[in-house]
C-alpha positions as CSV (number, residue, x, y, z in Angstrom):
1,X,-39.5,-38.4,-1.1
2,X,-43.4,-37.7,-0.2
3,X,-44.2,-37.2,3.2
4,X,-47.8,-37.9,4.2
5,X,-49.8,-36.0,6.0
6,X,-49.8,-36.5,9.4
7,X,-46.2,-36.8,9.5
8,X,-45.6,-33.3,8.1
9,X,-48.2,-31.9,10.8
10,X,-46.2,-34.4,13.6
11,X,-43.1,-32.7,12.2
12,X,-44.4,-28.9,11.8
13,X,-46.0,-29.3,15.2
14,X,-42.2,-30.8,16.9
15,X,-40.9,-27.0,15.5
16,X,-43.2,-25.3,16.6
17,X,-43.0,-26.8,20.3
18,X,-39.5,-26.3,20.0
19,X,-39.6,-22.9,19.0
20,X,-42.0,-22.3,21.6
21,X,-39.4,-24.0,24.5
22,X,-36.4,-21.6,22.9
23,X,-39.0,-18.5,23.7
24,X,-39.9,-19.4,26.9
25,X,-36.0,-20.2,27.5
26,X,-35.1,-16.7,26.4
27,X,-38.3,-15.3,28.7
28,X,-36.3,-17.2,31.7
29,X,-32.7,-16.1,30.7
30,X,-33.6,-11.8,31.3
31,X,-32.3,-11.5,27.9
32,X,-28.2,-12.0,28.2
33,X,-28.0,-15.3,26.3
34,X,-29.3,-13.5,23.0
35,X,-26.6,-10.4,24.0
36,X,-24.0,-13.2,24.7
37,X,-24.7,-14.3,21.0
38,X,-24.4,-11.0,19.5
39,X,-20.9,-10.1,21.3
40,X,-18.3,-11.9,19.2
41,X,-20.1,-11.2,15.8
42,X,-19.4,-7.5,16.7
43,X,-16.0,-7.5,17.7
44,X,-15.1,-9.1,14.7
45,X,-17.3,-6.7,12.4
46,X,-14.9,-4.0,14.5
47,X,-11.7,-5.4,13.2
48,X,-12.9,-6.2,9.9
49,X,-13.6,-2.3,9.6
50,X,-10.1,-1.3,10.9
51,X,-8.4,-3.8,8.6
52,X,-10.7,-2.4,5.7
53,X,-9.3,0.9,6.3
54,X,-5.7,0.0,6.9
55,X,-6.2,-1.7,3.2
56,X,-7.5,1.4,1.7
57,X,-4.8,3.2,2.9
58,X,-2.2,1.0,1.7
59,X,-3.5,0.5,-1.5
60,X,-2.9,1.8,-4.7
61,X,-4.7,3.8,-7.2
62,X,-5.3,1.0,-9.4
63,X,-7.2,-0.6,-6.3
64,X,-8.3,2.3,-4.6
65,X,-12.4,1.9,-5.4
66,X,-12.5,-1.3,-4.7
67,X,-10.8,-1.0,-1.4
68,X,-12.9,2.4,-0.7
69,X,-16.1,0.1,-1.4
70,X,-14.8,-2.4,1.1
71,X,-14.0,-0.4,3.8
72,X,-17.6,1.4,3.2
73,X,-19.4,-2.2,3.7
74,X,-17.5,-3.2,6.2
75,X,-18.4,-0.2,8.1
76,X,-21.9,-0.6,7.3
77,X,-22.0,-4.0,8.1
78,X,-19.9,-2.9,11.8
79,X,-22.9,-0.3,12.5
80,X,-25.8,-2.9,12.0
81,X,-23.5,-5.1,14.5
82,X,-23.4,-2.8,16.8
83,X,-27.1,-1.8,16.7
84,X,-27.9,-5.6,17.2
85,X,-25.5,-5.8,20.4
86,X,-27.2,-2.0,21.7
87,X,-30.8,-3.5,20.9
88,X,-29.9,-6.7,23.3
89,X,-28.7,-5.3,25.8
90,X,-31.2,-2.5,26.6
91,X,-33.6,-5.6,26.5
92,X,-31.6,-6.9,28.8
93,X,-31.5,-3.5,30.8
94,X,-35.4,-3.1,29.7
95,X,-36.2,-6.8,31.6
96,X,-33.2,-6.1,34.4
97,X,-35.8,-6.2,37.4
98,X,-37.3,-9.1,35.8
99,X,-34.0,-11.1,36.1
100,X,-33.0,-9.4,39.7
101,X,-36.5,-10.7,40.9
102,X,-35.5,-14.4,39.6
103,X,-32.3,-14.2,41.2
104,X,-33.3,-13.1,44.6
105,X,-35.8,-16.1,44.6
106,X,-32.8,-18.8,44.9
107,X,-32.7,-20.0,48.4
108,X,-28.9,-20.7,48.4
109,X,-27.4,-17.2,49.8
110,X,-24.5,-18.2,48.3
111,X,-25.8,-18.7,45.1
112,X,-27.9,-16.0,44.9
113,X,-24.9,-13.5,46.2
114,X,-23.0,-15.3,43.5
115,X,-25.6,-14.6,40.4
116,X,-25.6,-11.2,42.1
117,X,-22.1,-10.3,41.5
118,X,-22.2,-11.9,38.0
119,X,-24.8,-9.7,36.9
120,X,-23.0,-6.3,38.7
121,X,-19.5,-7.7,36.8
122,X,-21.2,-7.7,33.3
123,X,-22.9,-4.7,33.7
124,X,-19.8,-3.0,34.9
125,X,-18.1,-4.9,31.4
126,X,-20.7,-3.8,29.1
127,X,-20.4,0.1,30.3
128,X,-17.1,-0.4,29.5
129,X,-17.1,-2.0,26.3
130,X,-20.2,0.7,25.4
131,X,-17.2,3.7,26.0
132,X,-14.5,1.6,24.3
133,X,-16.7,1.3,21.3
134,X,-17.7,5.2,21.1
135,X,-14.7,6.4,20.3
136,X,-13.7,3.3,17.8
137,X,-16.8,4.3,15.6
138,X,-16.5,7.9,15.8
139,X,-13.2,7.7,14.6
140,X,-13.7,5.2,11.5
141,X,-16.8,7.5,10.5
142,X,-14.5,10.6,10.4
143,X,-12.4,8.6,8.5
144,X,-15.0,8.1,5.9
145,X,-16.3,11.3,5.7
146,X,-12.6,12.2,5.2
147,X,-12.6,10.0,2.2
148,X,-16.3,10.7,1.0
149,X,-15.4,14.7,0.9
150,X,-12.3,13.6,-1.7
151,X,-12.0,9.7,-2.6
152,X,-8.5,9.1,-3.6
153,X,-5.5,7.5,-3.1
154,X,-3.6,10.4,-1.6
155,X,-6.4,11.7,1.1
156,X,-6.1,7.8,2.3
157,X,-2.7,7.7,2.4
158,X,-2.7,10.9,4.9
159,X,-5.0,8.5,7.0
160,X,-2.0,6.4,8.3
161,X,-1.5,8.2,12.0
162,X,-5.0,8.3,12.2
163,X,-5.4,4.2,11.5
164,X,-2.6,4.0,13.9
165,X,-4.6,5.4,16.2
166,X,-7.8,3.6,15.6
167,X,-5.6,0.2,16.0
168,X,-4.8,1.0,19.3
169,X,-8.8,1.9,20.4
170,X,-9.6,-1.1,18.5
171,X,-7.2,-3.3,21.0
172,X,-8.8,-1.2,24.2
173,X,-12.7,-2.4,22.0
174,X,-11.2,-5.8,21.9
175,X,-10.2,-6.2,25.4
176,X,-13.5,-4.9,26.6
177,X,-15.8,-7.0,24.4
178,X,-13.7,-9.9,25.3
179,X,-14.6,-9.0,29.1
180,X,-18.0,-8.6,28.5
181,X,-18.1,-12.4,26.5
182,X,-16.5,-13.8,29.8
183,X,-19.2,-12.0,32.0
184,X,-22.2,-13.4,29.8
185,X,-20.6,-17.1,30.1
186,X,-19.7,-16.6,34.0
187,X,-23.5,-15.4,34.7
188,X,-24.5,-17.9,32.1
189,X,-22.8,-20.5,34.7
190,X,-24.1,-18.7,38.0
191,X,-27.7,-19.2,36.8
192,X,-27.1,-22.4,35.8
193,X,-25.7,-23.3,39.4
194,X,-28.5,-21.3,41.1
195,X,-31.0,-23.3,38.3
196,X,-32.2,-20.4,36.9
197,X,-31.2,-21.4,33.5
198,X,-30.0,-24.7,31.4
C-alpha cells in the first residue's frame, strides 16, 4: 500500500510531535520515570546471573562450555544493566535541584510535604539497593575470575558455598530493588497528586 505524500509528512510530523511531548515529559519528571523503567530489567539481569552460575556449577563436563558461556553473558549482560540503572539515577541526582525546585512550587503543603518525603524515601531505597548490589557483583566477578584462571567442571563445583552465598545477597539485592520500584511508583503518584507529572 502507497502512501502519498502529504500523509507520510502528516504522519512523520505526528512522531515527531510525539517524541517531542515524551522529551519534554521526561524534562518535567527530574529523571525517575526513565530510572523507574530501568529497575526491574536489572533485578532480573541479577538473578539470571546467579542462576547462570548455580547451572555451571551443577553441570557436567559434557555441558560445562556451554554453561561457562552462559553464565559469562549473563554477567555481561547484568553489568550493562546495571550501568543503565547507575547512568539514570545520577541523572536523576545530576537534575535533583531541578526536581526539589518543582516540588517546592506546589501550593498544597500537604502535597508538597508529601512529594517531599517520596523523594527522601527513594533516595534512602536507592542507597540501599546501590550497597546491596556492590557486594552481589563483586562476588559473581570473583566467581568468574575463579573460573577464567582454570575453566572446568571441578573448580565450579568447589563454587557451591560460594553460590550459596551469592543466593542469599541476591535475596537482600532483591528486596532492595523491589523497595526502590515501590518508591519510583509512590513518587510517581505524589507528583501526580501535586500535578507535577501525568
Amino acid at each position: 500500500m502507497r502512501r502519498s505524500v502529504p500523509a507520510l509528512l502528516a504522519l512523520l510530523g505526528g512522531c515527531v510531535a510525539s517524541a517531542e511531548r515524551e522529551a519534554r515529559e521526561r524534562q518535567k519528571d527530574g529523571g525517575y520515570l526513565e530510572l523507574r523503567q530501568v529497575v526491574p530489567g536489572a533485578k532480573l539481569r541479577a538473578g539470571l546471573a546467579l542462576d547462570s552460575l548455580q547451572r555451571l556449577i551443577a553441570s557436567a563436563d559434557r555441558a560445562f562450555a556451554a554453561s561457562y558461556d552462559a553464565f559469562l553473558e549473563d554477567l555481561r549482560a547484568m553489568d550493562e544493566s546495571a550501568a543503565l540503572v547507575r547512568a539514570r539515577a545520577s541523572e536523576l541526582r545530576a537534575r535533583r535541584g531541578e526536581l526539589d525546585a518543582r516540588i517546592s512550587g506546589v501550593g498544597s503543603e500537604e502535597r508538597r510535604a508529601a512529594a517531599v518525603a517520596a523523594l527522601a524515601t527513594l533516595r534512602t531505597r536507592a542507597d540501599a539497593a546501590r550497597d546491596a548490589f556492590a557486594p552481589f557483583q563483586a562476588a559473581l566477578h570473583d566467581c568468574r575470575a575463579i573460573l577464567q584462571a582454570r575453566p572446568a567442571a571441578d573448580v565450579a563445583t568447589s563454587l557451591h558455598e560460594e553460590a550459596a552465598r551469592i543466593a542469599g545477597l541476591s535475596r537482600a539485592l532483591g528486596a532492595a530493588l523491589d523497595g526502590v520500584s515501590v518508591a519510583l511508583d509512590e513518587l510517581h503518584e505524589e507528583l501526580k497528586l501535586a500535578g507535577l507529572t501525568k
